[in-house]
C-alpha positions in Angstrom: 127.7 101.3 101.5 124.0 101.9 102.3 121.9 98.8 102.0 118.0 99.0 102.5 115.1 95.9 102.4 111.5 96.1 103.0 109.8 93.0 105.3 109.9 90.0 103.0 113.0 91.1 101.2 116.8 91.2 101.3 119.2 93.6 101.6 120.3 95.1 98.8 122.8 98.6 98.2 121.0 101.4 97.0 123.7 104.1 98.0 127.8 104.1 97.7 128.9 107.1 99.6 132.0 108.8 100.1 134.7 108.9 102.5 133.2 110.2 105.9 130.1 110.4 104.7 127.8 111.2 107.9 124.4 110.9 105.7 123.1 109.7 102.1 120.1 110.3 100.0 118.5 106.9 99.2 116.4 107.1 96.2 113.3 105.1 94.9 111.5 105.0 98.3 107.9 103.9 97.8 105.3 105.8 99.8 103.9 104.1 103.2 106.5 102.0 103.1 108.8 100.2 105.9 112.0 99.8 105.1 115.3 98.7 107.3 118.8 100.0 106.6 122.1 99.1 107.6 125.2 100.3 106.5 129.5 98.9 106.1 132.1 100.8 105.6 134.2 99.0 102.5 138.3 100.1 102.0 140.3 100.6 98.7 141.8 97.1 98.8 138.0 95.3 98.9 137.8 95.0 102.9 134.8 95.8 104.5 134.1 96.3 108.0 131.1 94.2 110.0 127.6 96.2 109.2 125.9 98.2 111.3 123.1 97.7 113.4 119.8 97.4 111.7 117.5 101.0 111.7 114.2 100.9 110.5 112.3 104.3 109.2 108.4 104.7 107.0 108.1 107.2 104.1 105.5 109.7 104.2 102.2 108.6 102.2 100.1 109.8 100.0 97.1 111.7 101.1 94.5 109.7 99.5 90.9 108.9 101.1 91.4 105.3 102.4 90.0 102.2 100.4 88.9 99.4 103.0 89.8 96.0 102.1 91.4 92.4 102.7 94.8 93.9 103.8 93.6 97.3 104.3 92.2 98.8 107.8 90.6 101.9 107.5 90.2 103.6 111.2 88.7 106.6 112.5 86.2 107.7 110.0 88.8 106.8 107.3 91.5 109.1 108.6 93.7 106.8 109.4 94.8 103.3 107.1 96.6 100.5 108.7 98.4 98.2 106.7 100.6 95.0 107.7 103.8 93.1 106.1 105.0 89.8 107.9 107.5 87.5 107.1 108.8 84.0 108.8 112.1 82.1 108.1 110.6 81.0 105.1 107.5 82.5 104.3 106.3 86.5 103.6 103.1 87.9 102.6 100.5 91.2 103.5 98.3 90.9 106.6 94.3 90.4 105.9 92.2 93.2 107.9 89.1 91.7 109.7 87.4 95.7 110.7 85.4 95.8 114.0 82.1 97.4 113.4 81.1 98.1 116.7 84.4 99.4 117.1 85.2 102.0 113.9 88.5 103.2 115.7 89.7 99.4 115.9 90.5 96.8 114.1 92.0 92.8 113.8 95.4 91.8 111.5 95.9 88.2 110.3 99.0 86.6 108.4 98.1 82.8 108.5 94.3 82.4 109.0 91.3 84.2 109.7 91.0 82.2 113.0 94.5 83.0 114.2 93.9 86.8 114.7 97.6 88.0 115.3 97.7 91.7 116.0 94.7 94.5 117.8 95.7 97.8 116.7 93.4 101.4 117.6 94.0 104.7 117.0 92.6 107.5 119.2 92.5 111.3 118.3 94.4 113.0 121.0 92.2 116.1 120.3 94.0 118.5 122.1 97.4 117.5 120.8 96.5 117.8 116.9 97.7 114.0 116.8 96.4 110.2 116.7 97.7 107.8 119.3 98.2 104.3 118.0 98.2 101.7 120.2 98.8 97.2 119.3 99.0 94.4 120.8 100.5 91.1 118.8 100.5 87.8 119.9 103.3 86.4 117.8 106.8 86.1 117.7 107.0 86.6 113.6 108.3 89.4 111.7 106.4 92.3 110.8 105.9 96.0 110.4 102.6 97.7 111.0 102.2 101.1 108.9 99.5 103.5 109.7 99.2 106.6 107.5 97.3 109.7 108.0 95.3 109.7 104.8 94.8 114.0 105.1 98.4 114.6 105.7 100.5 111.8 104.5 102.7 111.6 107.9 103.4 107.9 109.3 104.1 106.0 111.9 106.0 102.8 111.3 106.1 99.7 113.9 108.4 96.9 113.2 108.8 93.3 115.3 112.2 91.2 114.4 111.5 87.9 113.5 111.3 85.4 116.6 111.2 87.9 119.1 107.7 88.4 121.3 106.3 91.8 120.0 105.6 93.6 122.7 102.6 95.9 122.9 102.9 99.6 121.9 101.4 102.7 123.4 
């Protein structure tokens, strides 16, 4: 059994595989989207073994010029679109982008209130490598995933923090 949730939801079987089974298709994916997935093997007689760890993976996007506003951060000219889910023990909800001017390639993520500014994320263009570099930093221990989309190609990169853990910063 293949279960899947997004940040904010619960787990929920979206795939029944057969015996040995070594991989699934999991339908109804939305695009830009974090989702984690853990899986439990279940027997004839209605046992079911412990579940797996817990592995997290982003869809591709769409490519789609990028719309700036209160939970969307457009970086790099608009190439690149950040987007944030959180969710506490008993709360959940979208981050709110506060966009540096003076830095276009940079930009502030809140969950709670505009003067508790919980994640600095920028992107650089690696130039020589054909790719973006993303780099964060989060002061909070709550649970989120950070999505940033290419808006000309639709590839992803997905960064997820368990709730109460420290996020540490990514490079």
């Amino acid at each position: 059994r293949v279960e899947r949730r997004t940040v904010g939801g619960t787990f929920a079987q979206v795939v029944a595989t057969g015996p040995n089974a070594t991989s699934a298709v999991v339908p109804g994916l939305t695009p830009s989207t974090f989702y984690l997935f853990r899986v439990r093997a279940a027997g004839g007689g209605g046992t079911a073994s412990a579940y797996s760890n817990e592995a997290g993976a982003t869809t591709l996007g769409n490519v789609a010029p990028c719309v700036p506003n209160d939970e969307t951060l457009c970086l790099n000219d608009g190439r690149l679109r950040a987007d944030l889910v959180w969710r506490t023990a008993s709360d959940s909800g979208r981050g709110h982008a506060v966009p540096i001017r003076s830095a276009p390639d940079s930009g502030l993520l809140y969950f709670f209130s505009r003067a508790n500014i919980e994640l600095l994320v920028k992107v650089l263009d690696a130039c020589i490598f054909e790719r973006y570099w993303v780099f964060f930093a989060a002061t909070t221990n709550v649970e989120f995933a950070l999505t940033v989309t290419d808006t000309q190609t639709g590839k992803t990169g997905g960064y997820f923090n368990p709730l109460n853990r420290a996020a540490p910063p990514v490079q």
